[in-house]
C-alpha positions as CSV (number, residue, x, y, z in Angstrom):
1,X,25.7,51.0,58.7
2,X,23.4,49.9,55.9
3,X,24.5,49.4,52.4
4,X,22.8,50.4,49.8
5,X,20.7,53.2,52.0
6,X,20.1,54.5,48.5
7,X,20.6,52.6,45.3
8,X,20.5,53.4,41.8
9,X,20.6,50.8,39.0
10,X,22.0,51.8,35.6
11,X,19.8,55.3,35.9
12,X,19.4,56.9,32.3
13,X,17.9,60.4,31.5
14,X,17.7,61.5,28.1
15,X,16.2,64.9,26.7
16,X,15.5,64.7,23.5
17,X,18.5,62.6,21.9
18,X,21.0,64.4,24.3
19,X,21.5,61.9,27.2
20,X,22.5,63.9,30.7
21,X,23.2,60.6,32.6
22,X,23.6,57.3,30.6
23,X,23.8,53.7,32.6
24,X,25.2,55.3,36.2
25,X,24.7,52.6,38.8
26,X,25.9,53.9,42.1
27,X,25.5,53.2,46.2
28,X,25.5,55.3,49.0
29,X,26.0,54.3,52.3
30,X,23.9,55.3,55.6
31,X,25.7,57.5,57.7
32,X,28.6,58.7,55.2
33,X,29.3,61.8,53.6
34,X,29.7,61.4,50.0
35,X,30.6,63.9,46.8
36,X,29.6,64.1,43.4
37,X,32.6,65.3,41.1
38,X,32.5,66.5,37.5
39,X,33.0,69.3,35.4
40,X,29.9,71.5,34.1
41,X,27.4,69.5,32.1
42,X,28.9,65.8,33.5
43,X,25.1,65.1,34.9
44,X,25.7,65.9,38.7
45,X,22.5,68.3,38.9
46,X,20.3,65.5,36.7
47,X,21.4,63.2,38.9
48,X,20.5,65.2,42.1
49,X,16.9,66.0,40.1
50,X,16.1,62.4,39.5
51,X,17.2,61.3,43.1
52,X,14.9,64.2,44.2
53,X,11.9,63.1,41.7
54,X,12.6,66.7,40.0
55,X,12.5,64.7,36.9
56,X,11.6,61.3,35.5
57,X,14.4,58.9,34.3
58,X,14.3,57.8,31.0
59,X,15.0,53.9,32.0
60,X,16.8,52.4,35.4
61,X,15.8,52.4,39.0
62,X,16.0,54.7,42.6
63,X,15.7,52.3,45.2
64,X,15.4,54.3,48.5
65,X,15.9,52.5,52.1
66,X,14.8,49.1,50.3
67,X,12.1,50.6,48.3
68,X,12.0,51.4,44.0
69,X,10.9,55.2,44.3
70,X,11.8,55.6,40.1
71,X,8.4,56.6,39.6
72,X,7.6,58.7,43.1
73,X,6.7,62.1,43.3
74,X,8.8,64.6,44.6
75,X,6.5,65.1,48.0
76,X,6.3,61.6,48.4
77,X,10.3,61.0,48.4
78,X,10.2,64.4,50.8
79,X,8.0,62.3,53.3
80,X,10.7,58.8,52.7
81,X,12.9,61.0,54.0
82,X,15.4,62.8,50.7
83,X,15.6,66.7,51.2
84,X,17.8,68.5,49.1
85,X,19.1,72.0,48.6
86,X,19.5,74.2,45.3
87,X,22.7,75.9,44.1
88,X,20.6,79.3,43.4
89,X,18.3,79.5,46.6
90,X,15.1,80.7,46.1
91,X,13.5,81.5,49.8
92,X,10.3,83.7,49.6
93,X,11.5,86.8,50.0
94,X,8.9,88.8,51.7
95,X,8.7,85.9,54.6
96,X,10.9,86.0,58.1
97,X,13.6,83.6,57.9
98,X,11.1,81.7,60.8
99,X,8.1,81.3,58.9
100,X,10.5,80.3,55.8
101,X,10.6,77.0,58.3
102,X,7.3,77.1,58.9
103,X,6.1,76.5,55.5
104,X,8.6,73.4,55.1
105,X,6.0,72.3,58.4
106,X,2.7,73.1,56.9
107,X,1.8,70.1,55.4
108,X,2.2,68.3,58.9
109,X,-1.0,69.2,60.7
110,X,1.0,71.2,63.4
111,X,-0.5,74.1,64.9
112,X,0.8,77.4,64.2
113,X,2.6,77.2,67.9
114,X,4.2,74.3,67.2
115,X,5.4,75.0,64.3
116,X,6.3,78.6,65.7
117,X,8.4,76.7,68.2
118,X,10.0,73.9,66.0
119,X,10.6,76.0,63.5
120,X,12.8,78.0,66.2
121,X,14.6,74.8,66.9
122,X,15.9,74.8,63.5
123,X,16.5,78.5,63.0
124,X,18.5,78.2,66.2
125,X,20.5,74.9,65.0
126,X,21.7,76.5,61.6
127,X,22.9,80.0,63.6
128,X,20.0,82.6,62.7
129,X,17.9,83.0,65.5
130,X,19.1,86.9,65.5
131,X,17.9,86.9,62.1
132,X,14.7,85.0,62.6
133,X,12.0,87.7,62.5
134,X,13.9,89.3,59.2
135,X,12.6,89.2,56.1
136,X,14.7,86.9,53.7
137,X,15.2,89.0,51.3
138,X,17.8,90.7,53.8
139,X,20.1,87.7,53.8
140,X,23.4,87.2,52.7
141,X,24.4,84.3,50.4
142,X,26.1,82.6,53.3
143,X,22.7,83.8,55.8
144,X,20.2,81.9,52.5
145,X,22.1,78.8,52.8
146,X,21.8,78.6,56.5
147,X,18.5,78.9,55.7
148,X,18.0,76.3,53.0
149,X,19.6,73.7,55.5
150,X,16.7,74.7,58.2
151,X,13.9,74.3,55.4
152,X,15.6,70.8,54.7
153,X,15.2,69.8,58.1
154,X,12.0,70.4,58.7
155,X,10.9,67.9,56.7
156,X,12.9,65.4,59.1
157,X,15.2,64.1,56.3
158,X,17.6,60.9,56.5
159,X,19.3,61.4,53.6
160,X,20.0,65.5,52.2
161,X,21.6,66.3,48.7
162,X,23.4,69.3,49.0
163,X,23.7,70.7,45.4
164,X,27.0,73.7,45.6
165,X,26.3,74.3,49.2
166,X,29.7,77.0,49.5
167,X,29.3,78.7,45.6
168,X,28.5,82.7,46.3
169,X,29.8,82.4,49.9
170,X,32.3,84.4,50.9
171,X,35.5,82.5,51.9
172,X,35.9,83.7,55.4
173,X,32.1,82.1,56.4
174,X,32.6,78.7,54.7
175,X,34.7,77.1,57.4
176,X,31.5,77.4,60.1
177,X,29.8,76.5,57.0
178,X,31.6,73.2,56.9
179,X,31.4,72.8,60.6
180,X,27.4,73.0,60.3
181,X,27.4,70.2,57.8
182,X,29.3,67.9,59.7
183,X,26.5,68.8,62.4
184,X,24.1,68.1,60.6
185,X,25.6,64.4,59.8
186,X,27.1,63.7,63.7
187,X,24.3,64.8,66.1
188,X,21.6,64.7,63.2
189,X,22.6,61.3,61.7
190,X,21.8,62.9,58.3
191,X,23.7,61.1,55.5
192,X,24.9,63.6,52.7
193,X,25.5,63.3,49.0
194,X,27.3,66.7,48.1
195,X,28.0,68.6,44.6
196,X,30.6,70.8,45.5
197,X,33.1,72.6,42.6
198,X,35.5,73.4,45.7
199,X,38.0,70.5,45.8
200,X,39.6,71.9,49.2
201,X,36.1,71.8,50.9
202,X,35.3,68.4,49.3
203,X,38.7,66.9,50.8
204,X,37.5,68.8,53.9
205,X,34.4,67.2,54.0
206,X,33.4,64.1,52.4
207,X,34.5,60.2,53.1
208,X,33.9,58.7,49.5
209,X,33.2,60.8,46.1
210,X,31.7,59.6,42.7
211,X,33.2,60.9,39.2
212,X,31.1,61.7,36.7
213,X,32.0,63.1,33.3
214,X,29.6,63.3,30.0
215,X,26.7,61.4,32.3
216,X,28.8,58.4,33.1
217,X,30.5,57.3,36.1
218,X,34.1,57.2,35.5
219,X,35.9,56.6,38.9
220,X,34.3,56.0,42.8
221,X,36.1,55.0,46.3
222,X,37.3,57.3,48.9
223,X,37.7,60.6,48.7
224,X,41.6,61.5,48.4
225,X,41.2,58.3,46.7
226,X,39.1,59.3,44.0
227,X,40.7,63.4,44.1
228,X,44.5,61.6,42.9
229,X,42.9,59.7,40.1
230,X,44.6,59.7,37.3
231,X,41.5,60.0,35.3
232,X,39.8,62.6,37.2
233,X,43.5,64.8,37.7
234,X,43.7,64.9,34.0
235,X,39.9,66.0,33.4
236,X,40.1,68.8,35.7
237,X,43.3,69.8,34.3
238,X,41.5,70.6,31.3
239,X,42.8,67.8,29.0
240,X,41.4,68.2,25.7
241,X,40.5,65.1,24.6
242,X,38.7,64.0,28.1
243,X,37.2,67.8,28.8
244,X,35.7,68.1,25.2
């Protein structure tokens, strides 16, 4: 495994005078699942945005796979290889869940056929190839995030930031869920940085986690590791002091 796979140097992002993340230096490595903890509004969706070129970082660096991608656009990290997914998804509606995929593919040159028939191959990988000719809009919660997962691959990522891939699911799908993740890491070689609120799914799931709170990094290692922390057991506990 690589270190550093993805890097980020003492990352700042300010709006206005409110800073969101503030000095967060962090690695991940290739081939590793990792989570982002924190309560609401400890920086864990800035962080994915700025990873994902969503927005610009008020000072620090990215450095993607060796290269500094601070200053990238969004399509051009998409084509380095970063995907990501979105807490609320937002597939176009009035599409099939097939040509959903097939617009993640447009920008390749591929025929309509081909990407007809890759497109398939991811439909078919995330479990909705009974669903593929339905319109989105039909989808369950559960159903949408399958889908979001296909769109990300598409784009042939090496590195996919999951951002609350369980929250609206309903409890009985999340354990096939899970097992698609871990699918996507094993006979994908997809490396995963996941914000997840569920702390049974993220013990589940992840090998090292990251704790942020008020837009710093507070405690990293492995996960149970990082879950036990002192620190982090008295913030999600609701301390006052810590959670104000």
């Amino acid at each position: 495994m690589a270190a550093d796979f993805l890097h980020v140097e003492q990352l700042t992002v300010a709006f206005g005078g409110i800073f969101a993340l503030k000095d967060v230096s962090l690695s991940i490595d290739e081939g590793r699942t990792t989570a982002i903890l924190g309560p609401n509004g400890a920086g864990k969706t800035t962080l994915f945005n700025a990873i994902s070129g969503a927005v610009r970082p008020t000072a620090g660096k990215i450095r993607f796979l060796g290269d500094d991608i601070s200053t990238q656009s969004p399509s051009s990290r998409c084509h380095s290889g970063i995907a990501r997914t979105f807490q609320i998804t937002q597939p176009f509606g009035s599409l099939s869940v097939i040509e959903n995929v097939m617009v993640a593919l447009a920008t390749k040159g591929a025929s309509m056929a081909e990407a007809r028939r890759e497109a398939a191959s991811y439909v078919d990988f995330v479990g909705l190839t009974a669903k593929a000719e339905d319109p989105a809009r039909v989808l369950s919660t559960g159903q949408r995030k399958r889908l979001e997962l296909a769109r990300a691959l598409a784009t042939h990522p090496r590195l996919l930031l999951l951002d609350e891939v369980t929250g609206g699911v309903d409890r009985p799908s999340i354990p096939e869920l899970l097992s698609l993740i871990r699918r996507l890491r094993e006979e994908r070689r997809i490396t995963i940085v996941v914000v997840e609120h569920n702390m049974e799914v993220l013990l589940d799931l992840a090998d090292d986690a990251i704790f942020l709170n008020r837009g710093e990094v507070v405690v990293t290692g492995g996960m149970e590791e990082v879950a036990g922390h002192e620190a982090v057991r008295s913030i999600y506990l609701g301390d006052i002091d810590a959670a104000a």
